[in-house]
N, C-alpha and C positions, 0 to 999 in steps of 0.2 A: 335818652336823657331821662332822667329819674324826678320825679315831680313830687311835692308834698302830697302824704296821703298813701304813699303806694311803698315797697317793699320789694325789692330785686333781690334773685340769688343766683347765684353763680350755678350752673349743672354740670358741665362739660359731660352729660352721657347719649351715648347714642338712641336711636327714635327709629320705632319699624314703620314704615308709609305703610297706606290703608291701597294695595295697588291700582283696584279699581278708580280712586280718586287721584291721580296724575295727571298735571295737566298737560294733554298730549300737542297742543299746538306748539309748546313752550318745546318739547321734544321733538318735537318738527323740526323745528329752528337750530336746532343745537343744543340746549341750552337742556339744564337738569328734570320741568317739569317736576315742579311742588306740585307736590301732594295735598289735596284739603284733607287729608287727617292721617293723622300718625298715633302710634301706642304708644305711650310712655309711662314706665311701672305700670302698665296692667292697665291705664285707665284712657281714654278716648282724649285726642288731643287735636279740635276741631278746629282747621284755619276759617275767619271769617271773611279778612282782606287783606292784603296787604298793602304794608302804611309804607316800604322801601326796601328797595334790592340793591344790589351789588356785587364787584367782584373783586376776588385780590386774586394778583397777579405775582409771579416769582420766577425768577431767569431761567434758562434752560439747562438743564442737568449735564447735559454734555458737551458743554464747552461754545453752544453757539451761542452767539448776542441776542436772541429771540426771547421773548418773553410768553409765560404761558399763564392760563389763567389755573391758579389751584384751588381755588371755594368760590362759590355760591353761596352767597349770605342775603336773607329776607328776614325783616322785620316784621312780625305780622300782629295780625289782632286774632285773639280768639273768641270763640263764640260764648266762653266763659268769662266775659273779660278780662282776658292776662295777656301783656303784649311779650312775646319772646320773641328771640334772636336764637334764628336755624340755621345750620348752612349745610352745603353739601360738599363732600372731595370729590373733585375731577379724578384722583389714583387713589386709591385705599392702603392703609399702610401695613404694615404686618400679620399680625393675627389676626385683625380689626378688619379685613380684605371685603368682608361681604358687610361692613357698617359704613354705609356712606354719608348716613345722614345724621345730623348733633342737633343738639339740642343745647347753648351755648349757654342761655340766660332764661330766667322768665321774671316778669314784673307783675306783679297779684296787685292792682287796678284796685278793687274791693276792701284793701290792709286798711284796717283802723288801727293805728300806735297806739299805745296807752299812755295815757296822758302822764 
């Protein structure tokens, strides 16, 4: 949710994780293990917490009633304060195969509008 004072932009591009910073219990478990930092253009993109997770889900490709989970979506805070929305693909899709991770949204906290 978008609050007076702050400035959302849409990114849809993909985000290299920083490897050593994965968290491995979270990979224990099953589940994707965020990363506290990722590259994004070139510059350091440090998670501080996160403020909510989630998953979306979509039916089974091959005809059975099962449902699977396809993203990993976290909202986090970062150490810059800019709150973005990550997620990750469960399958990677074409060319894209080795980008698992997006970078969907970010909100720059800090925006002064001009009056």
């Amino acid at each position: 949710m978008m609050k007076a004072g702050t400035k959302q932009a849409f990114v849809s591009e993909s985000i290299k994780p920083v490897v050593a910073t994965a968290d491995t219990n979270a990979m224990a478990a099953g589940g994707p293990g965020l990363p506290r930092e990722f590259v994004w253009r070139g510059n350091a993109l440090v998670i501080a917490f996160v403020l909510h997770s989630w998953r979306e889900t979509g039916p089974c490709k091959h005809g059975s009633s099962e449902s699977y989970v396809r993203k990993h979506w976290f909202e986090v805070e970062t150490t810059s304060e800019q709150r973005a929305r990550i997620y990750f693909e469960r399958q990677s899709r074409g060319r894209n195969r080795f980008k698992r991770w997006w970078l969907f949204s970010i909100e720059d906290r800090k925006y002064k509008p001009k009056p």
